[in-house]
C-alpha positions as CSV (number, residue, x, y, z in Angstrom):
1,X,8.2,-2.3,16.2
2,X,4.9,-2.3,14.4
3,X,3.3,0.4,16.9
4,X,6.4,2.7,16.8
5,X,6.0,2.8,13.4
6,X,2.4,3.7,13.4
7,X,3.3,6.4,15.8
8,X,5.8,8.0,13.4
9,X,5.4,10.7,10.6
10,X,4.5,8.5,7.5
11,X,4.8,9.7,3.6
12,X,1.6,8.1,1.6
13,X,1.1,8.3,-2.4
14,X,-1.9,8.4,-3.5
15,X,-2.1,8.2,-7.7
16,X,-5.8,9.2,-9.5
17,X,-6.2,8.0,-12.5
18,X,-6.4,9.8,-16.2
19,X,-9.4,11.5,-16.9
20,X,-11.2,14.0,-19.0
21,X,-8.9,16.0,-21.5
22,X,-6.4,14.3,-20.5
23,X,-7.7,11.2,-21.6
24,X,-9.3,12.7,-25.1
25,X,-5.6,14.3,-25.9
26,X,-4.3,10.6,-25.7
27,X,-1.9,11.2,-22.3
28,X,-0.1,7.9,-21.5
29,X,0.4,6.7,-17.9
30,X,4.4,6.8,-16.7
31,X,3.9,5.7,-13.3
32,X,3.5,2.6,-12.0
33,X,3.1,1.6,-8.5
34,X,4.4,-1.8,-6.5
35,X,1.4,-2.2,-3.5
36,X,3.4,-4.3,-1.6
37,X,7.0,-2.9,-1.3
38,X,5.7,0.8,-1.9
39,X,7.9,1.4,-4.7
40,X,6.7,4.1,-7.4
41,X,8.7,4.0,-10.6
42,X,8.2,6.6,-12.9
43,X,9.2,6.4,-16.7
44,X,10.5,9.1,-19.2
45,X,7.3,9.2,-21.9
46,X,10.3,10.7,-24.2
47,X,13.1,7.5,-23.7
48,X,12.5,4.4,-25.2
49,X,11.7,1.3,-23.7
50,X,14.8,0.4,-22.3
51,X,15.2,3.9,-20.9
52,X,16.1,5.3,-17.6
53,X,13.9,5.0,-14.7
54,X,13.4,6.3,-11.1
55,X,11.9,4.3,-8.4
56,X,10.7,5.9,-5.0
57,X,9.7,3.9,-2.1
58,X,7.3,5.2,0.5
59,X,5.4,3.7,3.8
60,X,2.4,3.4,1.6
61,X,0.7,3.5,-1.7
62,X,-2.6,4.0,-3.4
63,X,-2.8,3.6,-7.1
64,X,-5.4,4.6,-9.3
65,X,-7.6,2.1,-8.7
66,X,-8.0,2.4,-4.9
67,X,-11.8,3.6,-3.4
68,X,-11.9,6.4,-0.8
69,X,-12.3,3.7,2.1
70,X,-9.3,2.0,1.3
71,X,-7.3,5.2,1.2
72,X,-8.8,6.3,5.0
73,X,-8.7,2.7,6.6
74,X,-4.7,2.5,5.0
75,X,-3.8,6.2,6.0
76,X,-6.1,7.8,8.7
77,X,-8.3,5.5,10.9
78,X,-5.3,5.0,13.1
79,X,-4.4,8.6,12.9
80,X,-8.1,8.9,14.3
81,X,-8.0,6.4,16.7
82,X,-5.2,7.6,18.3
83,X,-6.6,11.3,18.6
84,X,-9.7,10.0,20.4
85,X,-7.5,8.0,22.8
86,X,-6.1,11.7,23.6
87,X,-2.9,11.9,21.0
88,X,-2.5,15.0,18.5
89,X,-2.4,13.6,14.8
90,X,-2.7,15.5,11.6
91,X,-3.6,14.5,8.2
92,X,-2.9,16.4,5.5
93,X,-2.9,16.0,1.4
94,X,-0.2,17.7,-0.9
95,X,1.0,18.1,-4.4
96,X,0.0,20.6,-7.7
97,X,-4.1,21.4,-8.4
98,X,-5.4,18.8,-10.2
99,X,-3.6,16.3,-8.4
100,X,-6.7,14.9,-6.4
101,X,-5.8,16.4,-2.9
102,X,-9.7,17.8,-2.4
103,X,-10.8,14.8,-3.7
104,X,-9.2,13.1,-1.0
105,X,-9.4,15.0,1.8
106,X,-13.3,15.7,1.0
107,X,-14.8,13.9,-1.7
108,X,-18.7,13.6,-2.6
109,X,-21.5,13.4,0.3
110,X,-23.2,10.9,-2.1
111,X,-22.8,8.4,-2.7
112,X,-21.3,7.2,0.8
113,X,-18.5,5.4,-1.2
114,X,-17.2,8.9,-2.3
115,X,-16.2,10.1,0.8
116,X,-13.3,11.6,1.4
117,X,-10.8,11.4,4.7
118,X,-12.7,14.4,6.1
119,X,-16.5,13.1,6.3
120,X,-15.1,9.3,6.7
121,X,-13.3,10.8,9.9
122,X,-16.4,12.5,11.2
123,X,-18.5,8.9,11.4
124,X,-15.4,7.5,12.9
125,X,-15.3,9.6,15.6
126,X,-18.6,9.6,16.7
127,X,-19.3,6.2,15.8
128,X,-16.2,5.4,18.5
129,X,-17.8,7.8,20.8
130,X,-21.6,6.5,21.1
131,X,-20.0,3.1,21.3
132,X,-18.2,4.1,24.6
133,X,-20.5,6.9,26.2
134,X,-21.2,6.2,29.3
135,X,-19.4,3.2,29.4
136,X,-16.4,2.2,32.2
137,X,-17.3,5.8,33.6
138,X,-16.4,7.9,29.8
139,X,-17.8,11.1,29.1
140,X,-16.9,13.1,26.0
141,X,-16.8,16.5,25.4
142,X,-16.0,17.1,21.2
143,X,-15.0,20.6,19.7
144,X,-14.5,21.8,16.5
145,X,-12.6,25.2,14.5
146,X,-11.5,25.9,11.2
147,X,-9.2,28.6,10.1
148,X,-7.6,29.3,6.5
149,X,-3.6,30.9,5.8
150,X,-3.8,32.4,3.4
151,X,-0.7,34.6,1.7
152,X,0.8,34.2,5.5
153,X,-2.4,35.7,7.5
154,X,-4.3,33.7,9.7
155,X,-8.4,33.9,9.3
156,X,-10.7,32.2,11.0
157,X,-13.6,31.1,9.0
158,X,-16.3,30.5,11.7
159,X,-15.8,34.1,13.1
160,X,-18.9,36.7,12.1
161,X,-16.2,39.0,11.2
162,X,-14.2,37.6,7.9
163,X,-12.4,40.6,7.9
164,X,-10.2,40.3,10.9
165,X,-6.6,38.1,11.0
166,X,-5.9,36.0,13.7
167,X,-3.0,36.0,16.1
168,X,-0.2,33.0,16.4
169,X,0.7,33.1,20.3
170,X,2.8,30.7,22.2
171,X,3.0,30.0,26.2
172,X,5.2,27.4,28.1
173,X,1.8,25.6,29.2
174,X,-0.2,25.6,26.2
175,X,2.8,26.2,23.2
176,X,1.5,27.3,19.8
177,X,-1.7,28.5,19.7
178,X,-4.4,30.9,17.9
179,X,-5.5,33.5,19.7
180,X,-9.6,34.2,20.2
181,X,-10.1,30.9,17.5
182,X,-13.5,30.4,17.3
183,X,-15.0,26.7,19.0
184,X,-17.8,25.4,18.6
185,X,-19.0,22.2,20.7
186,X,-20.8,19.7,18.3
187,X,-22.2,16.3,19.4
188,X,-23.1,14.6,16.1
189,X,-21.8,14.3,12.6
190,X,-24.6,16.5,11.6
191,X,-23.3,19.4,13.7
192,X,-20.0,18.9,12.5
193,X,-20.7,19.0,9.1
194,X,-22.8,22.5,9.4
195,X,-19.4,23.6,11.0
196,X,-17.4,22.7,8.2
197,X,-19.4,24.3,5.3
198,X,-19.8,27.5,7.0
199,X,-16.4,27.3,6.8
200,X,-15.8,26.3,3.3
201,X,-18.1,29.1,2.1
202,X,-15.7,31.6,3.7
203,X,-12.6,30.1,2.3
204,X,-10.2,32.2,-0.3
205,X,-10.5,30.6,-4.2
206,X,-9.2,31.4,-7.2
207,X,-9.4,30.0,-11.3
208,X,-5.7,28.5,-12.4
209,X,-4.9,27.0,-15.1
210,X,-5.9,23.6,-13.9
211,X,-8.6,24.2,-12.0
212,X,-11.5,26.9,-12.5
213,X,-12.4,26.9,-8.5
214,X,-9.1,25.9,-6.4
215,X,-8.4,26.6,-3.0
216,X,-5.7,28.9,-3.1
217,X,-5.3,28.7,0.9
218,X,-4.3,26.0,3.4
219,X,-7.1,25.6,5.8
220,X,-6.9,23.3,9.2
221,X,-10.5,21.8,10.3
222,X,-9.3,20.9,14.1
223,X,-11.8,18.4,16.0
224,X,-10.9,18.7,19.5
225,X,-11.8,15.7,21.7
226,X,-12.0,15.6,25.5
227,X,-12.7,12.9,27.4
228,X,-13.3,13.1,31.1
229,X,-12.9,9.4,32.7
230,X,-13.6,7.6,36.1
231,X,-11.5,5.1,36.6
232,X,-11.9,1.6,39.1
233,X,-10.3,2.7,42.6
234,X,-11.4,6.1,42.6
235,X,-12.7,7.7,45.2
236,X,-16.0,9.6,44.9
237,X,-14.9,12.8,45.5
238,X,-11.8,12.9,43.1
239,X,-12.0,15.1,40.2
240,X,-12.1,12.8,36.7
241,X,-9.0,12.5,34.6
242,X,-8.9,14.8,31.7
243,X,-7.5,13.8,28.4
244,X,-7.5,15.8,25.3
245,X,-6.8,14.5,22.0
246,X,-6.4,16.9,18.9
247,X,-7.3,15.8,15.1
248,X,-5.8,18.3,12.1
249,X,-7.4,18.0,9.1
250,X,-5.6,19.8,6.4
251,X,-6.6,20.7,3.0
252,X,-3.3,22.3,1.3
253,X,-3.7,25.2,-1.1
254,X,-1.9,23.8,-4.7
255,X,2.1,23.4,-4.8
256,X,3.0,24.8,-7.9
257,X,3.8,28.4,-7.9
């Protein structure tokens, strides 16, 4: 039961704490948050103590004293692991600007503790990688894109041309697709990370009233992984077996409207 479960779509709440102006204009906390049954109970800050509340229960939940490892080994290393073994996973963050969901997904290079899902996923993959390379007849081929929607219309950031939309195609063999998406092959973290802020610099932003620099698109960072395998019993001249694994890293434009 445990690994259907880990297989399924899974809802994760993540709660940052107060901070800023929030905390100088006195703002009181109405949520609180049960680790181990997942429950999230929010109060009315207008009832009085024995007033109404509403209780939510999801697969898992972070409150606002959780570090950036503890949110990716709880909601994305097996997401991860799975997409190098050849699955498709996708992790994504959601909810209004301000919420946190760059912060997550991104983070701060430095310190190392700050790291969001995205950089914490690029040292996971590789780190699985060099571990197996080589090893029990593994080769690894890893590829990365990045493309924004953005009011409907496709872009894809790594393309010279950031004027041009891209094309949603689907075929019986390959389904849903982008047409002419821009790969490039990386074989380090370093490479990957060039990949990704080229990409960011192209990306669509905007000022609103809760953030002076939010990301008013969706963008998907997509680290393809291919692993070509020899397996005991084989004969020489038998082509490898091919499996292909697909990681979706998302980073939502804002919810509110």
């Amino acid at each position: 039961m445990a690994e259907k479960k880990a297989e399924c779509v899974q809802v994760v709440v993540r709660c940052r704490p107060l901070f800023g102006k929030e905390i100088n204009e006195g703002r009181q906390r109405v949520v609180d948050m049960d680790g181990k049954t997942g429950q999230v109970t929010l109060r009315n800050p207008k009832a009085d103590a024995n007033g109404e509340v509403k209780s939510f229960t999801f697969d898992k939940i972070f409150d606002w004293n959780c570090t950036q490892r503890e949110m990716y080994d709880g909601a994305a290393a097996g997401i991860v692991d799975a997409a190098i073994e050849g699955y498709n996973g996708t992790i994504f963050c959601y909810g209004q600007t301000g919420t946190g969901k760059t912060h997550s997904m991104e983070g701060k290079d430095e310190p190392p503790e700050m790291r969001g899902i995205i950089p914490n996923a690029f040292n996971h993959v590789f780190d699985s990688i060099y571990g197996q390379t080589g090893s029990e007849g593994k080769d690894y081929l890893v590829r990365a894109s990045f493309l924004e929607i953005y009011n409907e219309d496709i872009r894809d950031l790594l393309a010279r041309d950031q004027t041009g939309k891209c094309e949603l195609k689907e075929t019986p063999d390959s389904g849903v697709y982008v047409k002419d998406l821009t790969a490039f092959v990386v074989k380090g973290v370093s490479e990957l990370n060039n990949v990704l802020n080229v990409g960011k610099k192209n990306r669509t932003v905007g000022s609103t009233l809760m953030n002076a620099d939010s990301s008013r698109s969706h963008s998907i960072f997509t680290i393809t992984i291919e692993t070509s395998e020899r397996r005991e019993g084989d004969a020489p001249d038998d082509d490898p077996h091919i499996r292909v694994g697909k990681l979706n890293l998302v980073d939502l434009a804002g919810s509110e409207r």
